[in-house]
Each structure stands twice: as structure tokens, then as C-alpha cells.
LUMPA-188327 format. One record per residue: residue in three letters; x, y, z of N, C-alpha, C, CB in turn. Coordinates in nm, 3 decimals, m for minus. Glycine has a CB too. Layout:
BEGIN
> Ala:X:Y:Z:X:Y:Z:X:Y:Z:X:Y:Z
...
! end
This chain:
BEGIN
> Unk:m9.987:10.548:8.349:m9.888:10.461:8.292:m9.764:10.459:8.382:m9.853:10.506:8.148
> Unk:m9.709:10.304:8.382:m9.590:10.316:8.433:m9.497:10.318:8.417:m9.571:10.281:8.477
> Unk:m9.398:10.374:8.375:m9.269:10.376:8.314:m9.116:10.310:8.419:m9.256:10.546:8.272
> Unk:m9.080:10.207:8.365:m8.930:10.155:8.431:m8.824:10.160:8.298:m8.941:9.966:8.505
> Unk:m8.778:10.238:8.381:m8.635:10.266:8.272:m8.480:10.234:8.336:m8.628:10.449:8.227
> Unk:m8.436:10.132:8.245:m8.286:10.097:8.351:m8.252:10.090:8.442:m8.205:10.139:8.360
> Unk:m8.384:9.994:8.532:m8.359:9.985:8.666:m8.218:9.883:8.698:m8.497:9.929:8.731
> Unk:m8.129:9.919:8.814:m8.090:9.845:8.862:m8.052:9.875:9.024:m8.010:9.815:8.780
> Unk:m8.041:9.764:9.089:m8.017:9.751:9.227:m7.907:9.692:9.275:m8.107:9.695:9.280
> Unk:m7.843:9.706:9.369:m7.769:9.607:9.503:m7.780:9.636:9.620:m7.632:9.595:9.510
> Unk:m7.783:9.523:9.686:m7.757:9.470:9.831:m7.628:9.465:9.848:m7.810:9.337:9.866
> Unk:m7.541:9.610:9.911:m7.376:9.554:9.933:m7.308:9.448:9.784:m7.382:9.428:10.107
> Unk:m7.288:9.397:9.774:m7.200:9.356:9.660:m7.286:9.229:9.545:m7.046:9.285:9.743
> Unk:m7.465:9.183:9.607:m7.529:9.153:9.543:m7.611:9.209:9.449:m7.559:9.110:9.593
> Unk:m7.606:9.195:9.353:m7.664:9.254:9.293:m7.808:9.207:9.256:m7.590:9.275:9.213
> Unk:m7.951:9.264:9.291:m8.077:9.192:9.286:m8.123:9.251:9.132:m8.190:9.231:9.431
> Unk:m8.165:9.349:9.102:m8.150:9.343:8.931:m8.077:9.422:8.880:m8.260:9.365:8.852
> Unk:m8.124:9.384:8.729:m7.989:9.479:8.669:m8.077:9.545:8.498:m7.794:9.333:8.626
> Unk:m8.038:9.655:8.478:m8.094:9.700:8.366:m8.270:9.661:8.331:m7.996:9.644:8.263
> Unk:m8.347:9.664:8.412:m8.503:9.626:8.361:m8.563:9.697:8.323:m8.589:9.583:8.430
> Unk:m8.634:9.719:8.192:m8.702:9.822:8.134:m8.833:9.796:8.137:m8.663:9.848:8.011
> Unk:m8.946:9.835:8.078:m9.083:9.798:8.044:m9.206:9.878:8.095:m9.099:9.669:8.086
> Unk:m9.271:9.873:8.056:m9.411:9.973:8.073:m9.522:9.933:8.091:m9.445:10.048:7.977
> Unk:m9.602:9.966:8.190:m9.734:9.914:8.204:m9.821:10.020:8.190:m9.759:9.844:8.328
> Unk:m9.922:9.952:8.049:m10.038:10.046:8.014:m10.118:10.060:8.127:m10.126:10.000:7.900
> Unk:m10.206:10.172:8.153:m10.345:10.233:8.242:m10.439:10.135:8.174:m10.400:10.425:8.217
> Unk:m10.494:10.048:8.318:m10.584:9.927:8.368:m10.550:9.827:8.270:m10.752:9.954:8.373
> Unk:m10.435:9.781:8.251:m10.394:9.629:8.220:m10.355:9.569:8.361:m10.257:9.615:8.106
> Unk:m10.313:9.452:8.353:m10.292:9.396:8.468:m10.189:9.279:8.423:m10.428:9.353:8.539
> Unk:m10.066:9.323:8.489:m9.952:9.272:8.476:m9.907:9.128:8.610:m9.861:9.414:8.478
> Unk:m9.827:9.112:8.580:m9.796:9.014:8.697:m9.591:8.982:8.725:m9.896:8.842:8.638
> Unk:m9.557:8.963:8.828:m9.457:8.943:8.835:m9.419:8.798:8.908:m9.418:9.051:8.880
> Unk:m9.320:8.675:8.807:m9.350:8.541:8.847:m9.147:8.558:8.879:m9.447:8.403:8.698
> Unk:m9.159:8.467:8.938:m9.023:8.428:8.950:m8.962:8.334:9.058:m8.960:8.538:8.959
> Unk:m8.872:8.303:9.111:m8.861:8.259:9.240:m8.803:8.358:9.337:m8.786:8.144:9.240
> Unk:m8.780:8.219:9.505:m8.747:8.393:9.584:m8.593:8.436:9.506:m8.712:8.382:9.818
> Unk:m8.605:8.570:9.592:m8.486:8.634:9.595:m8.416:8.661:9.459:m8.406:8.561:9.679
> Unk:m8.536:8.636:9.368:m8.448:8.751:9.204:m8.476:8.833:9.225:m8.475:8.758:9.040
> Unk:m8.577:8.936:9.289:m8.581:9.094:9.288:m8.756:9.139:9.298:m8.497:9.158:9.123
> Unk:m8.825:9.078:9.256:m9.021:9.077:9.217:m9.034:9.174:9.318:m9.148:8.905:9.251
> Unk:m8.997:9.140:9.493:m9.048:9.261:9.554:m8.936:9.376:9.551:m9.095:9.229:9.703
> Unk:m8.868:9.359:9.549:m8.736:9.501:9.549:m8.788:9.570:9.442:m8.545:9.463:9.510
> Unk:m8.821:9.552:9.313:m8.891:9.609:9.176:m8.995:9.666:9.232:m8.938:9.506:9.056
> Unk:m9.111:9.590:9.318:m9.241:9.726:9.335:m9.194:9.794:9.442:m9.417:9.681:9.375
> Unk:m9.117:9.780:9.498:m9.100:9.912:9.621:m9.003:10.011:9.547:m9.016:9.856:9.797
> Unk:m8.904:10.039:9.420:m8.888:10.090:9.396:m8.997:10.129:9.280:m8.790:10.072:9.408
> Unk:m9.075:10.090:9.232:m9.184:10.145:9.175:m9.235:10.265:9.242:m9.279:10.053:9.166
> Unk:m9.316:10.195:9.375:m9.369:10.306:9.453:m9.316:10.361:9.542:m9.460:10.289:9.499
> Unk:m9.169:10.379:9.537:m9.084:10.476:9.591:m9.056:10.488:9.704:m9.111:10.571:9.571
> Unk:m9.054:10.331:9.750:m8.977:10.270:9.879:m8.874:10.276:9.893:m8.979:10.160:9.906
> Unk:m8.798:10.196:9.756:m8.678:10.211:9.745:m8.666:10.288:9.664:m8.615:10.124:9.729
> Unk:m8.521:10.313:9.655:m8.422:10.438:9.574:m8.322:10.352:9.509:m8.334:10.566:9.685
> Unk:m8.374:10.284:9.371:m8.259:10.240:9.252:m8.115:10.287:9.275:m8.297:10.305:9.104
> Unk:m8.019:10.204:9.233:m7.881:10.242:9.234:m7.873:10.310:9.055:m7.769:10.083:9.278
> Unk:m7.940:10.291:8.980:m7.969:10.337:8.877:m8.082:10.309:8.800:m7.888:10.323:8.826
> Unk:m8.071:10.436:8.712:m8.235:10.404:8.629:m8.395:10.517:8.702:m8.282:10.178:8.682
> Unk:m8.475:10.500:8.605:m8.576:10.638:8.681:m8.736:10.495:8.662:m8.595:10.875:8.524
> Unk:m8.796:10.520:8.764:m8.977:10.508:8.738:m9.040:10.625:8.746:m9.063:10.420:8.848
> Unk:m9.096:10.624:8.631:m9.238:10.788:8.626:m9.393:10.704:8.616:m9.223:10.930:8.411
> Unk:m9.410:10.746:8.699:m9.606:10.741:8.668:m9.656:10.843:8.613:m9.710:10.737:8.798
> Unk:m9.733:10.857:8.541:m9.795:10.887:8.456:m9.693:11.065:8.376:m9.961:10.889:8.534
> Unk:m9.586:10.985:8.385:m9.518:11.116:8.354:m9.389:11.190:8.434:m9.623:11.205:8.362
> Unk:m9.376:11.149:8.580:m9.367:11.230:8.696:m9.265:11.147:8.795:m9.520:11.258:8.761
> Unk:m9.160:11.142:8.812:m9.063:11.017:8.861:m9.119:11.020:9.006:m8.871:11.043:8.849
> Unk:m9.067:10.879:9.099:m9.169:10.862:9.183:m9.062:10.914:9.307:m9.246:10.700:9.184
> Unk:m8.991:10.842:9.330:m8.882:10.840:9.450:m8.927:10.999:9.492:m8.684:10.811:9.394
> Unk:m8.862:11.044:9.616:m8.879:11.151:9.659:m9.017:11.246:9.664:m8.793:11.193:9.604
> Unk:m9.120:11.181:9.548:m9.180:11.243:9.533:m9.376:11.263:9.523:m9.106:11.255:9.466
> Unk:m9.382:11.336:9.685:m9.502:11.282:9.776:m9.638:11.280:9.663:m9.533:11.403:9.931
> Unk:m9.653:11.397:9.555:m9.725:11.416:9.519:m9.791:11.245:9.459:m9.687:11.530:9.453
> Unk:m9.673:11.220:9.356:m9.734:11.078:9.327:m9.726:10.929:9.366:m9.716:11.066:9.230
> Unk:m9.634:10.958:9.530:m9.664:10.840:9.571:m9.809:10.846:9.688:m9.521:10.783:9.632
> Unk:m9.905:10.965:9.667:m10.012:10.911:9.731:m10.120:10.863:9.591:m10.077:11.034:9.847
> Unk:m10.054:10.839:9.503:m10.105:10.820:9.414:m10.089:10.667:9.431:m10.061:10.896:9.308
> Unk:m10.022:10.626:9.441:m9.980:10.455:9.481:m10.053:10.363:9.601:m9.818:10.453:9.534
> Unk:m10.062:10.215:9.589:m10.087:10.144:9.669:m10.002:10.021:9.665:m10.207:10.132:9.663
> Unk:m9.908:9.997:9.775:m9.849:9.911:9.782:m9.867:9.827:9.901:m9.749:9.949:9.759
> Unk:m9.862:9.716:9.901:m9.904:9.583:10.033:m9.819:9.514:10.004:m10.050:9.487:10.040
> Unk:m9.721:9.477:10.149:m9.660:9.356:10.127:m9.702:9.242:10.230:m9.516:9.381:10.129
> Unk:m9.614:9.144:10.222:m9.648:9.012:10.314:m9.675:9.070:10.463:m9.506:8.891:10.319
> Unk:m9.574:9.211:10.475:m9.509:9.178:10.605:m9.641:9.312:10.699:m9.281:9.223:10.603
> Unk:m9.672:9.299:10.837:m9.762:9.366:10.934:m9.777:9.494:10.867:m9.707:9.377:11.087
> Unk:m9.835:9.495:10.897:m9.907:9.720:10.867:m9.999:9.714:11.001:m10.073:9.778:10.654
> Unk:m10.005:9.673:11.106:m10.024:9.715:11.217:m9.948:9.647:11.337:m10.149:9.713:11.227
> Unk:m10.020:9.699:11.451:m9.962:9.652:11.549:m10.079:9.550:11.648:m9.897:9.781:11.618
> Unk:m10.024:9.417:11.679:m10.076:9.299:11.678:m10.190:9.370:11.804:m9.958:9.154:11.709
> Unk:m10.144:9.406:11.918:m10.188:9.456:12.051:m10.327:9.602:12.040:m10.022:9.516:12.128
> Unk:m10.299:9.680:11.958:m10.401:9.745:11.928:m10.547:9.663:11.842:m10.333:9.852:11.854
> Unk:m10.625:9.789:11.919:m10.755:9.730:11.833:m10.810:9.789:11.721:m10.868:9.722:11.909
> Unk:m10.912:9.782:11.634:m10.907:9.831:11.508:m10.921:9.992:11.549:m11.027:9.763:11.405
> Unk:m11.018:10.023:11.651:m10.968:10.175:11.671:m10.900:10.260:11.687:m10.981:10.213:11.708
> Unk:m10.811:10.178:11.745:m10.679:10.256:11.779:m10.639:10.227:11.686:m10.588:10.237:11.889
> Unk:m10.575:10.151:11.570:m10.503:10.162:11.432:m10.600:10.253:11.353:m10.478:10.006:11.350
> Unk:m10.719:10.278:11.382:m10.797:10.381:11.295:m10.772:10.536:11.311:m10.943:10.360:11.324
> Unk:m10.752:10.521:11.466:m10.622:10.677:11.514:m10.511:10.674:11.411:m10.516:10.657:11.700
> Unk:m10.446:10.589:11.420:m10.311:10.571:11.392:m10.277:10.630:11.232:m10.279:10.407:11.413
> Unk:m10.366:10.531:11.141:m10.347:10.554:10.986:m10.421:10.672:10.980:m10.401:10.435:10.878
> Unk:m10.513:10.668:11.025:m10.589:10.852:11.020:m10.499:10.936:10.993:m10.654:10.925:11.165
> Unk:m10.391:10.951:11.092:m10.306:11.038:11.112:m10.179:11.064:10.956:m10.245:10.981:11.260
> Unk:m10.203:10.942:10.884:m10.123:10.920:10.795:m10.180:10.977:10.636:m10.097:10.772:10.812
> Unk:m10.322:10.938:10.644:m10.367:10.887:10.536:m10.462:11.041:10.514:m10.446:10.721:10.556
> Unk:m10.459:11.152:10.428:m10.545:11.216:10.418:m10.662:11.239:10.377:m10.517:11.254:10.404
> Unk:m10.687:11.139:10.312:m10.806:11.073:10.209:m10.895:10.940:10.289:m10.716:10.998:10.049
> Unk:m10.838:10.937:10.462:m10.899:10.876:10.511:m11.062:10.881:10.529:m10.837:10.878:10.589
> Unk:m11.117:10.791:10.538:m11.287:10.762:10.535:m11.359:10.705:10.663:m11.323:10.649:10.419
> Unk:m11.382:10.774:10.771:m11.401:10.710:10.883:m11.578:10.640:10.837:m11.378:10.833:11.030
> Unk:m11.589:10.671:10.747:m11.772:10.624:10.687:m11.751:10.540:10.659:m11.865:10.681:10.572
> Unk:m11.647:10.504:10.573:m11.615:10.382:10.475:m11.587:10.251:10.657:m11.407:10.433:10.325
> Unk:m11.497:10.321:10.681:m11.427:10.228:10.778:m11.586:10.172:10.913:m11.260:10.350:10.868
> Unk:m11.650:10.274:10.913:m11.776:10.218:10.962:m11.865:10.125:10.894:m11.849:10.313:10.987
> Unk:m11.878:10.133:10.808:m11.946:10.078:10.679:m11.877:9.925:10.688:m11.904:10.176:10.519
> Unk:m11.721:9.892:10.679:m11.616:9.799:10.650:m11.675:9.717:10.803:m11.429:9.873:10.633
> Unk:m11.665:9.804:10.929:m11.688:9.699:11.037:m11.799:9.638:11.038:m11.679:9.742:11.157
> Unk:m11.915:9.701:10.976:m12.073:9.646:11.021:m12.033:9.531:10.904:m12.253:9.775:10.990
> Unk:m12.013:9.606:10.815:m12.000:9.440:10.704:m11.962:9.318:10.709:m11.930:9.436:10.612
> Unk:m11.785:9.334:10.783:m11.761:9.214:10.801:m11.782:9.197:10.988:m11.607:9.184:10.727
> Unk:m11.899:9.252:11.057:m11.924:9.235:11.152:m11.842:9.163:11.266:m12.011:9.204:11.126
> Unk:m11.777:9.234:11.266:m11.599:9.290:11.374:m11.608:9.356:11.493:m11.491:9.415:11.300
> Unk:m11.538:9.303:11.595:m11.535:9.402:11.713:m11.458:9.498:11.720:m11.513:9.353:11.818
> Unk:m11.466:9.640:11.672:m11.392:9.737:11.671:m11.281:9.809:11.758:m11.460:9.791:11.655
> Unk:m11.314:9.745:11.900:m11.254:9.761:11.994:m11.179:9.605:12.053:m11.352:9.833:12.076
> Unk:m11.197:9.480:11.961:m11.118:9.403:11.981:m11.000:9.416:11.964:m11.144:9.331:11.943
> Unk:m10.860:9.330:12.056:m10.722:9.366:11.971:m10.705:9.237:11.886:m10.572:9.395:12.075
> Unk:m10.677:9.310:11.753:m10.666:9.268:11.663:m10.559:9.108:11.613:m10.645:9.383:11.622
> Unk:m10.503:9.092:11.750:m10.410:8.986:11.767:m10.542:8.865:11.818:m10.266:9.032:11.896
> Unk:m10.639:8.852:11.827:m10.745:8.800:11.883:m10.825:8.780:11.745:m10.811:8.893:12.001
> Unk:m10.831:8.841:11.613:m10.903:8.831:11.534:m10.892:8.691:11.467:m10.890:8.935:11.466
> Unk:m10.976:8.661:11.366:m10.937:8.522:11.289:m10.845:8.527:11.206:m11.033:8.463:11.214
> Unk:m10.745:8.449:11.197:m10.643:8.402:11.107:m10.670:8.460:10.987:m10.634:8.260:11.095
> Unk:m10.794:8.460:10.894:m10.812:8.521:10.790:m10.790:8.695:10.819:m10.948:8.471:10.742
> Unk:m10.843:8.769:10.909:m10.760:8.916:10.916:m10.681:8.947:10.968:m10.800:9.004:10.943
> Unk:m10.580:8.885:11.055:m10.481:8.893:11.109:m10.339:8.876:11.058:m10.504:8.832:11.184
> Unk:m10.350:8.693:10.992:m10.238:8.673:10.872:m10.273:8.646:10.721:m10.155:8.552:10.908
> Unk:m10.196:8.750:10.637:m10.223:8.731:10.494:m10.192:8.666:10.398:m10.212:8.796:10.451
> Unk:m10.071:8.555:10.481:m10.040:8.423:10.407:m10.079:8.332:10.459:m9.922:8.389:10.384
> Unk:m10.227:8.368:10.538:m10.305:8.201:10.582:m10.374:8.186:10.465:m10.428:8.183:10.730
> Unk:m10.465:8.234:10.385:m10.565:8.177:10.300:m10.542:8.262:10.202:m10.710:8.167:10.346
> Unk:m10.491:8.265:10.090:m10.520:8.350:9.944:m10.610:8.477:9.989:m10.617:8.246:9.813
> Unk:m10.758:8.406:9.984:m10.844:8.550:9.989:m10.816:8.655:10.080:m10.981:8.529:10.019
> Unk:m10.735:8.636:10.211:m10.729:8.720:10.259:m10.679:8.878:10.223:m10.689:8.667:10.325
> Unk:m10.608:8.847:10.138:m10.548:8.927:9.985:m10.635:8.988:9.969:m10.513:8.857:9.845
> Unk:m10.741:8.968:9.928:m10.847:9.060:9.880:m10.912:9.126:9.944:m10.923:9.019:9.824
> Unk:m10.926:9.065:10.115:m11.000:9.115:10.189:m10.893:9.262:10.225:m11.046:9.003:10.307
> Unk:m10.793:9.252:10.291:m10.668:9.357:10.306:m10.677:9.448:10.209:m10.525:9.298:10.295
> Unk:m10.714:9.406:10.049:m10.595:9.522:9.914:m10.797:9.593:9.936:m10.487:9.407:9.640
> Unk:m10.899:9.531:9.942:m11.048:9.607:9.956:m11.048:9.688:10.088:m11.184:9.492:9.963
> Unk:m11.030:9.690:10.182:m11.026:9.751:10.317:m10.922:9.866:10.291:m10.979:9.642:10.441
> Unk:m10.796:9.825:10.261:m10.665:9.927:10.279:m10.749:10.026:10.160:m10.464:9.848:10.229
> Unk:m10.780:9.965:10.043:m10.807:10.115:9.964:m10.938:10.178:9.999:m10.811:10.100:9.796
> Unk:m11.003:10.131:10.030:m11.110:10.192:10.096:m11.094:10.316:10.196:m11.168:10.092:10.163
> Unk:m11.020:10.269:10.278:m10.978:10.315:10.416:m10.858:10.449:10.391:m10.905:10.167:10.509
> Unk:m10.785:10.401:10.280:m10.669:10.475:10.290:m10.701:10.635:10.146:m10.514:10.336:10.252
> Unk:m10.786:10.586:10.085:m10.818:10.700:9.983:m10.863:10.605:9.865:m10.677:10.812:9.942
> Unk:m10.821:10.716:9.740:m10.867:10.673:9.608:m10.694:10.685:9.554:m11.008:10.789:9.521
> Unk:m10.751:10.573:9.477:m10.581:10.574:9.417:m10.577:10.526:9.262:m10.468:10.449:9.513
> Unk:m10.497:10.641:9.172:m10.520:10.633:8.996:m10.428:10.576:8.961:m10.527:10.758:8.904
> Unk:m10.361:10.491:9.063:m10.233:10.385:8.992:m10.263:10.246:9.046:m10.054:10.428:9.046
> Unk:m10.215:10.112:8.884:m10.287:10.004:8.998:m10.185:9.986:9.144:m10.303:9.824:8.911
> Unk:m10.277:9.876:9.210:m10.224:9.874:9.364:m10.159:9.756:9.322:m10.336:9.865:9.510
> Unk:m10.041:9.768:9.392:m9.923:9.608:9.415:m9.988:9.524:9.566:m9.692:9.675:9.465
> Unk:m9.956:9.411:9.557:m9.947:9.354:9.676:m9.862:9.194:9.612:m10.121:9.345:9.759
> Unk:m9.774:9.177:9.773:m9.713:9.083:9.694:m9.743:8.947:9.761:m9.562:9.114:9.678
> Unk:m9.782:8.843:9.665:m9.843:8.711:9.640:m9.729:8.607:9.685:m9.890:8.693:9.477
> Unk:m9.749:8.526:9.776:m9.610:8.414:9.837:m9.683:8.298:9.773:m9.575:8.387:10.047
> Unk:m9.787:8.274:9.708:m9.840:8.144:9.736:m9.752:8.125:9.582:m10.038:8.113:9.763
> Unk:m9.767:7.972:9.616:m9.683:7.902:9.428:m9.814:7.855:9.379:m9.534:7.721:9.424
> Unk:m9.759:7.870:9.216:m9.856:7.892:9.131:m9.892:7.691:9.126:m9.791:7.998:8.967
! end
């Protein structure tokens, strides 16, 4: 469960939210609509303990998140913006997050290349538009939030990723 209690934020003298409360039950599936720049992504990165609220606490399943490693490997968060580097190839980013991720799966990640039958040693700036950018086609969304959790562990909180397309 997720608990937001009196969140609020600023940017220097903007203020992006203010007082947000609410709770998300274990495996419902919530959604966050709005336009840009009210706050939708500033809210999940202080969820999963990107950011640090100017006030107010988030606990998962009990356990506040900020600062605290135990339950943010419990988290999965994706945003719009790169999680690699354009010039490397998937092996060398497979060094890379390895190094990050302790619940990494080099089986899984073998398994992931034969599937979507990939050059592993291609650089990844060379790949198709669908795995390279994640605001070319919707699905690519799915292809990224299936790979990253695969790749990166098991995770008992749902995963965020944040959605640009209009409804």
C-alpha cells in the first residue's frame, strides 16, 4: 500500500503541489491525468524517493520512502527522459545497470535479446525508433516497463512510468 500524506512541493517560489493526500490499495491501478506542469511527475518521484517533499511523508507498505534504500528497491519508476547512453551497445549498458541493480538477471536479459531478436553488440543509437525513443509509439511503454523489470529484479510495489501521449 501506498500512503501520501500532506504532500507538498516548490520550485524556488513556485509552488507545484500543495497538501495531497490519498492511498493506493495493493494491485489496484490508479492513474494520474492532468495537464503539463501541475505536478503528475514531481508526485511519483517523490513517491519513489527521487524527490524529497518540502512537506508531508510517503510510506509503502508501512515504511517512509525518501532516504530509504531498503524500500526504494522495492520501487519501479520510468520516466520520458534516457536511462541509457545513446553510443553504447546493449552490452555495455548490461555492464553498466549490472553494476546497479542487484536482482539483475543476465538469463532473463539473454532470453529478452533472442526474443526480440536484437544485436547485442549493436549501439543502441542505431536501434529502431520503437527501442530507442519512448514517445515514438505508445507500445513502446510496454516494451521498456517489460524489459526494465525483468532485467532490473522483482518489484512488490506497482511500477510508475510516465505517459506524454493525450488522452
Amino acid at each position: 500500500m501506498i500512503q501520501v500524506e500532506h504532500i507538498s512541493k516548490k520550485f524556488g517560489d513556485f509552488p507545484v503541489l500543495k497538501d495531497i493526500s490519498f492511498c493506493a490499495d495493493e494491485g489496484a491501478i490508479y492513474g494520474l491525468i492532468g495537464y503539463n506542469g501541475v505536478g503528475k511527475t514531481t508526485l511519483m518521484k517523490i513517491i519513489s524517493g527521487i524527490y524529497r517533499p518540502d512537506a508531508g511523508t510517503v510510506r509503502i507498505n508501512g515504511e517512509p520512502v525518501y532516504e530509504n534504500a531498503s524500500v526504494k528497491k522495492q520501487c519501479f519508476f520510468m520516466t520520458e527522459e534516457a536511462t541509457y547512453f545513446s553510443q553504447a551497445s546493449l552490452m555495455q549498458m548490461r555492464r553498466f545497470y549490472r553494476g546497479y541493480y542487484e536482482n539483475w538477471s543476465d538469463h532473463t536479459f539473454q532470453g529478452l535479446i533472442r526474443l526480440f531478436g536484437v544485436d547485442p553488440n549493436m549501439k543502441i543509437s542505431r536501434f529502431s525508433i520503437l527501442f530507442i525513443n519512448p514517445l515514438s509509439i505508445q507500445q513502446s511503454h510496454c516494451y521498456r516497463l517489460c524489459l526494465q523489470q525483468q532485467l532490473y529484479g522483482n518489484y512488490t510495489v506497482p511500477a510508475f512510468f510516465h505517459d506524454t501521449f493525450p488522452l
